[in-house]
C-alpha positions as CSV (number, residue, x, y, z in Angstrom):
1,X,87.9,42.7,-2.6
2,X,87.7,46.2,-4.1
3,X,89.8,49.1,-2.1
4,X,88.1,51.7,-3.3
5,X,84.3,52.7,-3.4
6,X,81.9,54.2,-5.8
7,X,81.9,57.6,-4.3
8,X,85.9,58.3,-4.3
9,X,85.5,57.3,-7.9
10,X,82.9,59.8,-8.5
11,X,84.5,62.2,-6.5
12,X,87.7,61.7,-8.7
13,X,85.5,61.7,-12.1
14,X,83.9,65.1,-10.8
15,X,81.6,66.6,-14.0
16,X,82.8,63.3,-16.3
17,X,80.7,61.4,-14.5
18,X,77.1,60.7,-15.5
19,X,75.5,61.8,-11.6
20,X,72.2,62.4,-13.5
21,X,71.1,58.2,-14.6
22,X,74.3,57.8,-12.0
23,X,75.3,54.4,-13.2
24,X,76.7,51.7,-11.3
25,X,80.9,51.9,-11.4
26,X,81.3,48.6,-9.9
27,X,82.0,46.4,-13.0
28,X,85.1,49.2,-13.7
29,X,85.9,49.2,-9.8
30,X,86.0,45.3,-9.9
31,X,87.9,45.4,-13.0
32,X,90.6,47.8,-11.6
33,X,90.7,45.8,-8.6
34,X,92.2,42.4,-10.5
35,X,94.5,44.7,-12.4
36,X,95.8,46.7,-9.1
37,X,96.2,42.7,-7.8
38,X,98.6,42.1,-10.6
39,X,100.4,45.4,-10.1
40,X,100.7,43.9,-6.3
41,X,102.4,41.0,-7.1
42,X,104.5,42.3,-9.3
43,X,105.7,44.6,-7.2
44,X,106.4,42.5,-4.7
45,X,108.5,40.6,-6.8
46,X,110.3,44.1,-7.4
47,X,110.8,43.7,-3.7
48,X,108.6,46.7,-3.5
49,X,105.9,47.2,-1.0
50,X,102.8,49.4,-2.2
51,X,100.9,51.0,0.8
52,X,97.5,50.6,1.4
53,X,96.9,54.2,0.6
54,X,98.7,53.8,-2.7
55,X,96.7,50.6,-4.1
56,X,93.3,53.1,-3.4
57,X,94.9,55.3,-4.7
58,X,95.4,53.4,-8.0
59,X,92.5,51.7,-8.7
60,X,90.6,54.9,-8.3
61,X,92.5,56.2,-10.7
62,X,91.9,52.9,-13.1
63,X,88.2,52.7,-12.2
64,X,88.0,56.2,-13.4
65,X,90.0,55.6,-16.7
66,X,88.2,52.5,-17.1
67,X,84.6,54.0,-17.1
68,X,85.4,57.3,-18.8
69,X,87.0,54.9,-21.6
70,X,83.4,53.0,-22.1
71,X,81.1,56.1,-21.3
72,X,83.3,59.4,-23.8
73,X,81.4,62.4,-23.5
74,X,80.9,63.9,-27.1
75,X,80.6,67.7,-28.7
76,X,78.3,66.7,-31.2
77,X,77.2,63.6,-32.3
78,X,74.5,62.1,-35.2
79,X,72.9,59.0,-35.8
80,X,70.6,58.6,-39.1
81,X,69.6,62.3,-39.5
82,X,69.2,63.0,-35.6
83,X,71.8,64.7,-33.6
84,X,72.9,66.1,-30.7
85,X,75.3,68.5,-29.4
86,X,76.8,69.0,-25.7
87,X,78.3,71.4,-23.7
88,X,81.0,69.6,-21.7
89,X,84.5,68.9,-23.6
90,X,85.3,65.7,-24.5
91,X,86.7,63.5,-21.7
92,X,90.7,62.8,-22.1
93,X,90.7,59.6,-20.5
94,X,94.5,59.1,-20.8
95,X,94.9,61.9,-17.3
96,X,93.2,58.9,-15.4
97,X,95.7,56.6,-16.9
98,X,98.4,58.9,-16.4
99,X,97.2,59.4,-12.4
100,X,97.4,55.8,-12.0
101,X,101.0,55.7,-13.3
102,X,101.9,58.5,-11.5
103,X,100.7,57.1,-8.1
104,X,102.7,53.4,-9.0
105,X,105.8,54.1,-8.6
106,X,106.8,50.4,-9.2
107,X,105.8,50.7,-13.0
108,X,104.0,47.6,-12.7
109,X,100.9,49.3,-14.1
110,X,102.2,50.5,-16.8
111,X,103.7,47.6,-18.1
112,X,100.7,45.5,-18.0
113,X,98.5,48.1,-19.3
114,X,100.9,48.5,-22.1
115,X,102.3,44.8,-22.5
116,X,103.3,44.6,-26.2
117,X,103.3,41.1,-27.5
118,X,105.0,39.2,-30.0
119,X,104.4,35.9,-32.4
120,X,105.9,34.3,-35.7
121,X,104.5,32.3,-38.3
122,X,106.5,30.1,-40.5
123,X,105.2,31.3,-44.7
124,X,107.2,28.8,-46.4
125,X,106.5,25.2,-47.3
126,X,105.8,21.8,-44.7
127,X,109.3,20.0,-44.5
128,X,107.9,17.3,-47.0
129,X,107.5,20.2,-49.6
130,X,110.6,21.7,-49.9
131,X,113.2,21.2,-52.2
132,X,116.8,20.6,-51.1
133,X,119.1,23.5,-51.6
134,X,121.4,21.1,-53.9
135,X,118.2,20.2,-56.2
136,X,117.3,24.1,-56.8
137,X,118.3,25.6,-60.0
């Protein structure tokens, strides 16, 4: 169940948010709210307790850096011949980010939203292809 509501988020996004289609920021508010779950139980096995106040707090945040990641606000932009310029700056989404982090002090958010992964894959030949080391030359 989500923490935080469509209207903190807006009132967080301020002028990067759309208010004049106002679209929905429910799919980014439901999206935070599995990530903030993770950041919950990890915590907790941190044997750190997040406040109420502080999980709001931090999927606000995400919601925010979620939606202004899928909706940027260009300068200028052109599509076959036609363009458009606008007033507002670009967004930097990475503040939302970095307000979430700052608000999770556990550093469970940052670690999952920056969880580098690792794999190998053998090149060489299948075990009935290779040559014994004694029958090289």
């Amino acid at each position: 169940m989500a923490r935080t509501t469509q209207l903190a988020v807006e009132n967080l996004l301020l002028k990067d948010y759309d208010s004049r289609n106002r679209p929905s920021l429910s799919p980014f508010i439901d999206s935070a709210t599995v990530v903030v779950d993770r950041v919950v139980t990890c915590a907790t096995s941190k044997d750190i307790t997040l406040t109420t106040a502080e999980k709001e707090l931090i999927e606000r945040w995400l919601a925010a850096f979620l939606y202004t990641r899928s909706d940027p606000i260009y300068q200028s932009k052109n599509t076959d011949g036609a363009g458009g310029g606008f007033v507002q700056d670009p967004v930097d989404p990475e503040r939302y980010r970095m307000g979430a982090y700052a608000v999770d002090y556990s550093g469970c958010l940052k670690g999952i939203l920056e969880k580098k992964s690792a794999s190998a894959v053998w090149l060489g030949k299948n075990p009935t292809q290779q040559v014994d080391y004694i029958d090289r030359r």
